[in-house]
Structure formats: C-alpha cells, structure tokens
TIFI-536193 format. One line per field, with one value per residue: residue number from 1; residue in one letter; z, y, x of N, C-alpha, C in turn. Coordinates in steps of 0.2 Angstrom, whole numbers, always signed. Each point is the difference from the previous one (the first is absolute). Example, Ala and Ser with C-alpha at 12.3 -4.5 7.8 and 13.67 -1.06 7.14 Angstrom:
BEGIN
num	[1 | 2]
residu	[A | S]
nc3	[+39 | -4]
nc2	[-28 | +5]
nc1	[+66 | -2]
cac3	[+0 | +1]
cac2	[+6 | +6]
cac1	[-4 | +4]
cc3	[+0 | +3]
cc2	[+6 | +5]
cc1	[+4 | -4]
//
This chain:
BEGIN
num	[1 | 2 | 3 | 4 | 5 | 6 | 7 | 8 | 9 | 10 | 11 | 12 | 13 | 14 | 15 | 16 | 17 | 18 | 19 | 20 | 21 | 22 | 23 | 24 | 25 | 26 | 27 | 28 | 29 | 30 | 31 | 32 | 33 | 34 | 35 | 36 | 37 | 38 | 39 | 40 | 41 | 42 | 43 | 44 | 45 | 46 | 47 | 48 | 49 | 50 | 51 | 52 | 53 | 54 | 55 | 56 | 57 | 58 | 59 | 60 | 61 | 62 | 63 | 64 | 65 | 66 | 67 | 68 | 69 | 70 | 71 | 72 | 73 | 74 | 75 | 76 | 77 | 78 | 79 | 80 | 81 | 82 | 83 | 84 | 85 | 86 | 87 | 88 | 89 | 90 | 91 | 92 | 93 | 94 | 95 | 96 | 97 | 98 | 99 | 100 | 101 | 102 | 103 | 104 | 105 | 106 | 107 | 108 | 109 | 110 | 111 | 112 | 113 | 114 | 115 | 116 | 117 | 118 | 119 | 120 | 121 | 122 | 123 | 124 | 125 | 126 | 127 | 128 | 129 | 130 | 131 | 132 | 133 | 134 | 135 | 136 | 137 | 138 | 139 | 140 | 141 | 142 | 143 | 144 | 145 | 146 | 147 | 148 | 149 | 150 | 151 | 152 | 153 | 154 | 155 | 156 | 157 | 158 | 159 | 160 | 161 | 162 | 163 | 164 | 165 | 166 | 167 | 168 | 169 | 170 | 171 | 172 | 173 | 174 | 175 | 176 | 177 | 178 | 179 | 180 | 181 | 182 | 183 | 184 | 185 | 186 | 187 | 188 | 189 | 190 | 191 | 192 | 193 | 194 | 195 | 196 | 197 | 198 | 199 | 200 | 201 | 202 | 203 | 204 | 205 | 206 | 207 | 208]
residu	[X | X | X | X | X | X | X | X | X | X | X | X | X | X | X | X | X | X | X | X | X | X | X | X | X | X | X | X | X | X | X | X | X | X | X | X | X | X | X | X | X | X | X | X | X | X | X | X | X | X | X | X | X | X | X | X | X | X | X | X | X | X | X | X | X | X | X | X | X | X | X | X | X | X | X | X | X | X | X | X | X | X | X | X | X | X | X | X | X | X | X | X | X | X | X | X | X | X | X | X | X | X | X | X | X | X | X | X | X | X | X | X | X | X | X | X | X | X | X | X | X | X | X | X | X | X | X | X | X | X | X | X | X | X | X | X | X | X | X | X | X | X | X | X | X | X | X | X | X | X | X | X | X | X | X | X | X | X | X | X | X | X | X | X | X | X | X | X | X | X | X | X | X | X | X | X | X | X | X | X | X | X | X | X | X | X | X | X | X | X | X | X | X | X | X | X | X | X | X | X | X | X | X | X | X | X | X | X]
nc3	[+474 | +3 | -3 | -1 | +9 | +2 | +7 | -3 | -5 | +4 | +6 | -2 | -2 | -4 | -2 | -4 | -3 | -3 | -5 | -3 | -4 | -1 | +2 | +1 | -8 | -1 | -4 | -4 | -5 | -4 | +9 | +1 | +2 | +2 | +5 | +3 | -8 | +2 | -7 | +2 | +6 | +3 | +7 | +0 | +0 | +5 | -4 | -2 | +3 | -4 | -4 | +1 | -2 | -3 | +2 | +6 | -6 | +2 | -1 | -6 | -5 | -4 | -1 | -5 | -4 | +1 | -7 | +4 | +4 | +3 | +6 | -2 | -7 | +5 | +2 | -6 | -3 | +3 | -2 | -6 | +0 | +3 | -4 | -1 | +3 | -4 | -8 | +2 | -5 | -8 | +0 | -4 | -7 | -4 | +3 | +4 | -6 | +0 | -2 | +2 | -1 | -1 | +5 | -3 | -4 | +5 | +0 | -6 | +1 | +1 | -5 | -6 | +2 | +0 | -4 | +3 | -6 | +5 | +1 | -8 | -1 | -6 | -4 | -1 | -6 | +0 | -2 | -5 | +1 | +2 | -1 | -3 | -4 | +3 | +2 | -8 | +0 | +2 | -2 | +2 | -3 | -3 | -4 | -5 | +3 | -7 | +0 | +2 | +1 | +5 | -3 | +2 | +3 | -7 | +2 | -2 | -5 | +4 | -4 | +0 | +3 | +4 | +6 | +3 | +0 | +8 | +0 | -4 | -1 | +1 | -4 | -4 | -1 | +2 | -7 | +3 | +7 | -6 | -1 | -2 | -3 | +5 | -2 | -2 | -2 | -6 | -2 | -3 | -5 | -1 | +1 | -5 | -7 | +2 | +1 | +6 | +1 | -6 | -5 | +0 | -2 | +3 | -7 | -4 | -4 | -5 | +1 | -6]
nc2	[+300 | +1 | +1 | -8 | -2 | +0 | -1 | +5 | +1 | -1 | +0 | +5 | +0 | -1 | +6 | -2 | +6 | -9 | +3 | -2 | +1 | +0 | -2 | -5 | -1 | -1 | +6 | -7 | +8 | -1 | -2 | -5 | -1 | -4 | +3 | -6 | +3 | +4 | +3 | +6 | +0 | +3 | +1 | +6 | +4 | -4 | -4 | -3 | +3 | +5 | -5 | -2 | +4 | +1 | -7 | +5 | +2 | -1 | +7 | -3 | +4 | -5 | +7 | -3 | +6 | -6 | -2 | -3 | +1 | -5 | +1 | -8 | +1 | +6 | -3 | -3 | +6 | +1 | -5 | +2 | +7 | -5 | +3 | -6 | -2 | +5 | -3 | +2 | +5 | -2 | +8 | +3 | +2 | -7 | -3 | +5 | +1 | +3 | +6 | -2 | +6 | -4 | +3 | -2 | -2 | +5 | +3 | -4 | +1 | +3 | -1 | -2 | +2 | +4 | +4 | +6 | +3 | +7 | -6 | +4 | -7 | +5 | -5 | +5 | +0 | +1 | +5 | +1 | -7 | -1 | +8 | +4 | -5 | -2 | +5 | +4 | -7 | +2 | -4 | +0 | +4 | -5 | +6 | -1 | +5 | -1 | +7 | +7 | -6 | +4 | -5 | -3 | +1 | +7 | +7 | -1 | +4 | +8 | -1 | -6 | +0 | +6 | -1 | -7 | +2 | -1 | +9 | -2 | -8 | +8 | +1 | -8 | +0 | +6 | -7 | +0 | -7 | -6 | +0 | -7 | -1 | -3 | -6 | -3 | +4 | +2 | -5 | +5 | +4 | -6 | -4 | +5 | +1 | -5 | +4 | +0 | +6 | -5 | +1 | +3 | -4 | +6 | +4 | -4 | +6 | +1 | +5 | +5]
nc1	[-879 | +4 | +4 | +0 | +4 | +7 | +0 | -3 | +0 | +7 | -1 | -4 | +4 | -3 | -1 | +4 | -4 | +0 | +4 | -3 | -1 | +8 | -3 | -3 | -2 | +6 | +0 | +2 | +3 | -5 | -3 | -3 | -5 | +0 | +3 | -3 | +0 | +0 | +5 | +0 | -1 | -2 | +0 | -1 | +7 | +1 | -4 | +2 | +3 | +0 | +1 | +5 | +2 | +0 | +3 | +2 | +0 | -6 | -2 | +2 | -2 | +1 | -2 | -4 | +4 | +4 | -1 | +6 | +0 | -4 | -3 | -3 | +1 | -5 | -5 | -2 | -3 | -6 | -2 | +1 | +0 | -4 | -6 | -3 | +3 | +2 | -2 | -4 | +2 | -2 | +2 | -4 | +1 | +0 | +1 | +5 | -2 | +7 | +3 | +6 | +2 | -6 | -1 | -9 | +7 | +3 | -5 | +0 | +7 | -2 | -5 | +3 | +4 | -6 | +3 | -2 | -1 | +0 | +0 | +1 | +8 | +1 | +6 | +3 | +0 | -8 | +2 | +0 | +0 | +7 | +2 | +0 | -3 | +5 | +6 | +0 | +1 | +8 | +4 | +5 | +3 | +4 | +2 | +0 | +5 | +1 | -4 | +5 | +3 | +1 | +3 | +2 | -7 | +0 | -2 | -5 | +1 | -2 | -6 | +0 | -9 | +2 | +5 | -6 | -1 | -1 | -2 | -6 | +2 | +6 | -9 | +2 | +7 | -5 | -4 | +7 | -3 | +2 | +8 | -2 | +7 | -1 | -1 | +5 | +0 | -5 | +2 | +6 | -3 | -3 | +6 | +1 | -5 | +1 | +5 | -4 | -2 | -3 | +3 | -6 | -5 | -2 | +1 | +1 | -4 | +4 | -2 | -4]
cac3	[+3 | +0 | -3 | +3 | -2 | -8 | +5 | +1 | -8 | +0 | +3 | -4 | -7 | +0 | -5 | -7 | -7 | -4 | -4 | -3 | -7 | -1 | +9 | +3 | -5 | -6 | -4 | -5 | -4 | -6 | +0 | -1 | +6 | +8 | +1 | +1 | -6 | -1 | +2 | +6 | +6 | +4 | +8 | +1 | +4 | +8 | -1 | +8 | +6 | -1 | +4 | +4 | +7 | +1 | +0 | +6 | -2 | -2 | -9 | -5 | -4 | -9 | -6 | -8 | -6 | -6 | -3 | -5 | +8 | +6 | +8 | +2 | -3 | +4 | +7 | +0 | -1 | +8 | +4 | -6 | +6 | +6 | +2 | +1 | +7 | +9 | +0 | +3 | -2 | -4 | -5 | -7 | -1 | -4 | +7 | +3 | -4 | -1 | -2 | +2 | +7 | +4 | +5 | +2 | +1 | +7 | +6 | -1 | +1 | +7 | +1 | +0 | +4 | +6 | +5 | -2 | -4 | +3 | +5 | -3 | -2 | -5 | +0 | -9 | -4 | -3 | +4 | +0 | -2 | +5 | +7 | +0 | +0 | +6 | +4 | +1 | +4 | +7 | -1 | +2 | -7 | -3 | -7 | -2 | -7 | -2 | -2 | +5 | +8 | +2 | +3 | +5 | +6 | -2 | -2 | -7 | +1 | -2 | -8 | -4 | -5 | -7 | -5 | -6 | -5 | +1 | +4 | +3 | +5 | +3 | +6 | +1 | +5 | +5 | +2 | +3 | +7 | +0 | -6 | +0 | -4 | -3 | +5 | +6 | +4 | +5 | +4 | +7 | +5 | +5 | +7 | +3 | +2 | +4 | +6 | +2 | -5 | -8 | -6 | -3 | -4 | -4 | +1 | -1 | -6 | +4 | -1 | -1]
cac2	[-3 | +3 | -2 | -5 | +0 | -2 | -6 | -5 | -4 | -8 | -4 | -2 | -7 | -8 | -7 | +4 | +0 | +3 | +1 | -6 | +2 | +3 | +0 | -8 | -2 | +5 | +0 | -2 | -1 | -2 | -5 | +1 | -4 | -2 | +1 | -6 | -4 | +2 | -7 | +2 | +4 | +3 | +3 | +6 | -1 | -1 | +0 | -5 | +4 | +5 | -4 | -2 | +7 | +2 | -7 | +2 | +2 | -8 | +0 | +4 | +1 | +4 | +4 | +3 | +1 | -7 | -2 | -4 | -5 | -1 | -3 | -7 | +2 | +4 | -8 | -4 | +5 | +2 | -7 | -3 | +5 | +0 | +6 | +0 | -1 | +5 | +3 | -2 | +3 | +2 | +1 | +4 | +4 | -2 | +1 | +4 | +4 | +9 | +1 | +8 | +6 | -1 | +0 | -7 | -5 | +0 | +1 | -6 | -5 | +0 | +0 | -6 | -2 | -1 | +4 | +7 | +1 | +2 | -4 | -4 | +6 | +0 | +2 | -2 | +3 | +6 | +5 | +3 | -6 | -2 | +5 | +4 | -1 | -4 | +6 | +0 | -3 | +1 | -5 | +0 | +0 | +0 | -1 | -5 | +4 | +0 | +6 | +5 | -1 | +1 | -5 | -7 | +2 | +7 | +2 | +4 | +6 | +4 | +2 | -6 | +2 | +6 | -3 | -1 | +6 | +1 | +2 | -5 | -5 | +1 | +4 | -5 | -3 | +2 | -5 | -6 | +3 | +0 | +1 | -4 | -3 | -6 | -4 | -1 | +6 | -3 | -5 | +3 | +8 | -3 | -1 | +6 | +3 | -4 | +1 | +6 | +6 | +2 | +4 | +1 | -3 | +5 | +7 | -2 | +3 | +8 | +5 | +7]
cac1	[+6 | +7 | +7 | +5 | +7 | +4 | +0 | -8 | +2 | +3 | -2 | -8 | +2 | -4 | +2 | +2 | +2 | +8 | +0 | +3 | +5 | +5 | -1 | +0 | +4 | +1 | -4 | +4 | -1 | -1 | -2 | -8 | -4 | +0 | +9 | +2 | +0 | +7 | +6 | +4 | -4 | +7 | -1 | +6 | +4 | -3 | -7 | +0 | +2 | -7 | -5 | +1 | +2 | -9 | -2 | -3 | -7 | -5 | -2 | +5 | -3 | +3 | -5 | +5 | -6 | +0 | -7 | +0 | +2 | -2 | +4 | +3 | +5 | +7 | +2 | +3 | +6 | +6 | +1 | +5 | +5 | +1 | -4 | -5 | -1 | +0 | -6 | -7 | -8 | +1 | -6 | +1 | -6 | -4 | -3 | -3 | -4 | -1 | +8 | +5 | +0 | -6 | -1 | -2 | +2 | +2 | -6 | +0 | +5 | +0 | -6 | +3 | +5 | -4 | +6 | -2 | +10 | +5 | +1 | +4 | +6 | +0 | +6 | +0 | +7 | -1 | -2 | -6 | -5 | +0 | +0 | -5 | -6 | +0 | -3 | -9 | -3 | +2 | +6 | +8 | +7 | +4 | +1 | +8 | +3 | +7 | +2 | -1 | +1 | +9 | +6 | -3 | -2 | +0 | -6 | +1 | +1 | -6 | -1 | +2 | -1 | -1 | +7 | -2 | -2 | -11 | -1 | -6 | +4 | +2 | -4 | -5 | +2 | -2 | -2 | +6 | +0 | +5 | +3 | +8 | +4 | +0 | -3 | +6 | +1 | -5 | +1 | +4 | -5 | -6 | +2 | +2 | -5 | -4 | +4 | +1 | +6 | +6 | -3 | -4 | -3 | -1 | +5 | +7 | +3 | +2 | -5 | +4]
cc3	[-1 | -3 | +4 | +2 | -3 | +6 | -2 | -8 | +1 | +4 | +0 | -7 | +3 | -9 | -6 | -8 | -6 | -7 | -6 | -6 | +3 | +11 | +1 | -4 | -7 | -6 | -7 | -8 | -5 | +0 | -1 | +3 | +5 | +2 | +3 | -4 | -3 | +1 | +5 | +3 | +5 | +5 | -2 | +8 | +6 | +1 | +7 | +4 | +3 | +4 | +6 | +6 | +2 | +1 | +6 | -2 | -2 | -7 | -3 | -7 | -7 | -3 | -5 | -4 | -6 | -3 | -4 | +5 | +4 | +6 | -2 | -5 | +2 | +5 | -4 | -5 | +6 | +2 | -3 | +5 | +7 | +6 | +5 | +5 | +7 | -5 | +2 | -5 | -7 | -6 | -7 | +0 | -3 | +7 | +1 | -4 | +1 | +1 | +3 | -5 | +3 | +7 | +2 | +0 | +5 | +4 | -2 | +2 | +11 | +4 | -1 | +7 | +9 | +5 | -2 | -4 | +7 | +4 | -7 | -5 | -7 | -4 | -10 | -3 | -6 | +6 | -3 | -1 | +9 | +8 | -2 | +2 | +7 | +5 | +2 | +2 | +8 | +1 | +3 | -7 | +0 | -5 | +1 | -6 | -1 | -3 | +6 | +7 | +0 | +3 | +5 | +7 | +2 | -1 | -9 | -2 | -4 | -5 | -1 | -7 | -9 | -5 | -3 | -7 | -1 | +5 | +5 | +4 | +6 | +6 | +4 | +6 | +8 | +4 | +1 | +3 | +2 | -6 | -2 | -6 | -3 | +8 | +5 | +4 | +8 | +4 | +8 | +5 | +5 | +6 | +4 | +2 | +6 | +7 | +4 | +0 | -2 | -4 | -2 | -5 | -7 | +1 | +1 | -6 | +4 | -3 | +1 | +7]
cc2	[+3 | -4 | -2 | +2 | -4 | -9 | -4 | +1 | -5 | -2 | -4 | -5 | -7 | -4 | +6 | -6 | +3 | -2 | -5 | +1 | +7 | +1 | -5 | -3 | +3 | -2 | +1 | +3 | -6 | -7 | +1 | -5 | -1 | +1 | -6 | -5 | +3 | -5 | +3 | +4 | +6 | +3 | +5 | +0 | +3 | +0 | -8 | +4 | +4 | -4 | -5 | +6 | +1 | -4 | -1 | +3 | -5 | -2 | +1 | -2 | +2 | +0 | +3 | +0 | -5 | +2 | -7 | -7 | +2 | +1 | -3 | +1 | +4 | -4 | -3 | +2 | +1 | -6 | -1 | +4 | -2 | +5 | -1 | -5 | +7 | +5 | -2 | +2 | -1 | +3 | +1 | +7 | -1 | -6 | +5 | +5 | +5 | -3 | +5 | +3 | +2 | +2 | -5 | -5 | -2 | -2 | -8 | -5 | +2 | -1 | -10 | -3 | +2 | +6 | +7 | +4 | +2 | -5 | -7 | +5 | -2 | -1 | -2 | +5 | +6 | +4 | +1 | -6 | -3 | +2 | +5 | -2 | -6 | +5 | +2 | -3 | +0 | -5 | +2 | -2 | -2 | +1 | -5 | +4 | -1 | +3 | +3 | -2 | +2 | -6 | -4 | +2 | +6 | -1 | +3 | +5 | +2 | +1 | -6 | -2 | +2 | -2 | -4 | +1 | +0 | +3 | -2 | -2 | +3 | +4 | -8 | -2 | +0 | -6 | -3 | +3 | -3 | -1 | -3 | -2 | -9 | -3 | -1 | +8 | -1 | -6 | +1 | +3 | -4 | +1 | +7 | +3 | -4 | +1 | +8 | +5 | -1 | +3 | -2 | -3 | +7 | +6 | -4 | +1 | +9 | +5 | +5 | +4]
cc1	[+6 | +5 | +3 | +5 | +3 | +1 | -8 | +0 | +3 | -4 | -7 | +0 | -3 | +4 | +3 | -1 | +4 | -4 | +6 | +5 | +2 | +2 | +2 | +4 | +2 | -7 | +4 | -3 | +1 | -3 | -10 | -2 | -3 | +7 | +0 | -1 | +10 | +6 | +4 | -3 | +6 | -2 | +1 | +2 | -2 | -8 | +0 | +4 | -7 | -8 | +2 | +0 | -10 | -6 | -6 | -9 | -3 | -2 | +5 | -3 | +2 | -5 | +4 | -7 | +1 | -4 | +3 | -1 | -6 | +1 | +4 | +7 | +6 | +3 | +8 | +10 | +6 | +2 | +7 | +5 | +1 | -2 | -7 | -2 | -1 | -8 | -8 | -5 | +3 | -6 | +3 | -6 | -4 | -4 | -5 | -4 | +3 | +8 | +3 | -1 | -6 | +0 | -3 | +3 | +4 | -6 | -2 | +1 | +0 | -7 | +0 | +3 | -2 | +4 | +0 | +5 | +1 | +4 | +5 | +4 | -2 | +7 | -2 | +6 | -3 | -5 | -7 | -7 | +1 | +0 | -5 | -8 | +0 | -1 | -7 | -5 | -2 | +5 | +5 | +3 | +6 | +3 | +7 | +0 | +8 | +5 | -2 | +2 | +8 | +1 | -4 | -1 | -1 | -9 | +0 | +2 | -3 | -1 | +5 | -3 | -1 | +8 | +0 | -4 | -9 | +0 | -6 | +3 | +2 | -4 | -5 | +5 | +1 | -5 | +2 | +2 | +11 | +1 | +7 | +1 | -2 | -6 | +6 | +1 | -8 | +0 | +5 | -4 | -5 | +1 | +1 | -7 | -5 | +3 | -3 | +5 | +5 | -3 | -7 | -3 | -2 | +4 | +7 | +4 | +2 | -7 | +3 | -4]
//
C-alpha cells in the first residue's frame, strides 16, 4: 500500500488516542498515587479545547502507562478536571499487559477499540513512548512538544531536536506527522486541517 495523502490521514480519523500525564493533565512532581487521590489536580492548557475541537471522532481514548491508576481511576481524575465526559475508552498498561514505548501497546488499544491504528490519531507529549512507537503501528502523530516550535502557527524548526541537546530525538521526530506547542495550538489547527486545501495534516515541519 502506498503512502497516504496528507487529505486521507485527516479524513480517515475514527477516533484519537491521548495520552494522560503531562498531555490531558498535568503530571504534579512530588505527588504519589492514584492522581485522583491528589489534593490538587490540574487540565493542562487547552486539553478541553483539544478535545472538544476533535469531538467529531467517535472514539476518544486515554492510554497511559499509570501503574498507579486503573481505567476507572483515570475516569475519575478527569472527572475532578472536567475532562471526562468527551472520553469513551479508558485504559492503562497494567490493564493492557504491555507498556509504552511498546509497539504492542498501540496495536492493543486499537484492537480494544474495534478501530484499525491507520484509521486513529495518536496525540501525546513524549516522542519517543507516545509517537514513535504509535507511528509504527501505522497511527497518525501528534507530538505536543514544548521545546523547538517557532512561535504560534510556525512549523518547527529543522533539527529542533538536536538544539535540544538529542540528536536521536531530532532523527525520531520524523514520527510526527504534526508538531504543536500546546493542545490550544492544536485545538486552532482542526478546523483548519478538516478544510479542503488548507495546510496539511502531514509535512507541516520545514525539511532540509
């Protein structure tokens, strides 16, 4: 099979998996638990936008490698956020028997969800447990990176990466099919990418 266009990765989306600590909601050092046991919880910034914008896809699904939290516990952490009403699916890995940066753990969670990866978006905040191993699968990418993005609506810049100081990272991030600063950024870009000829779901980073 040939390499998708960049019209038929948006348009073929049934459902996206997100990725929980430090993505959906912040991941608080020096706490321990269940984070629905926590005296304070926190959304990161535009995580209801982000799903609300993406609300159009049937499945929405939070997979995290917890081992401190079940589904029901990730259920109910979001609930403290006001998260968990636009989610349908919740796993963990102690659930699903295998853990990022597993590959199996992608083919899992879609195999769960009755939906083939090519046909689900992957959005998470580490590249190499949440995109990499999601691609592989054959997934659509979202990195949420917060380092390397030029300014609000800019594609990243080349070797972002490596300025951060991993040259690795800067030959992985070829696994993100996009590449945003926060969830409110991506929450902008929907409306955009869902529009015939606008910018592209993929190759929205500049390329030497």
């Amino acid at each position: 099979m040939g390499r998708r266009s960049s019209a038929e990765l948006w348009t073929e989306l049934k459902g996206v998996v997100w990725d929980w600590g430090d993505t959906l909601m912040r991941d608080i050092p020096g706490n321990s638990g269940p984070m629905v046991s926590w005296p304070y919880v926190e959304a990161m910034p535009g995580a209801a936008q982000a799903l609300r914008a993406l609300s159009r896809l049937p499945v929405q699904c939070v997979a995290s490698n917890a081992t401190d939290s079940d589904g029901e516990r990730v259920a109910e952490a979001l609930e403290r956020v006001g998260l968990r009403r636009r989610v349908t699916h919740f796993f963990t890995s102690g659930e699903l028997g295998v853990r990022k940066p597993d590959p199996a753990f992608f083919r899992r969670v879609a195999r769960e969800v009755g939906i083939p990866p090519r046909h689900l978006l992957s959005v998470g905040n580490d590249l190499r447990k949440d995109i990499v191993p999601a691609k592989a699968v054959g997934m659509v990418t979202v990195w949420v990176s917060r380092t390397g993005i030029v300014g609000q609506g800019q594609p990243a810049k080349e070797g972002a990466g490596a300025e951060a100081g991993s040259t690795e990272e800067a030959g992985e991030e070829d696994a993100a099919d996009l590449i945003v600063p926060d969830l409110s950024h991506l929450a902008r870009l929907v409306p955009v990418l869902s529009e015939a000829g606008k910018p592209p779901l993929r190759d929205t980073r500049t390329r030497g």
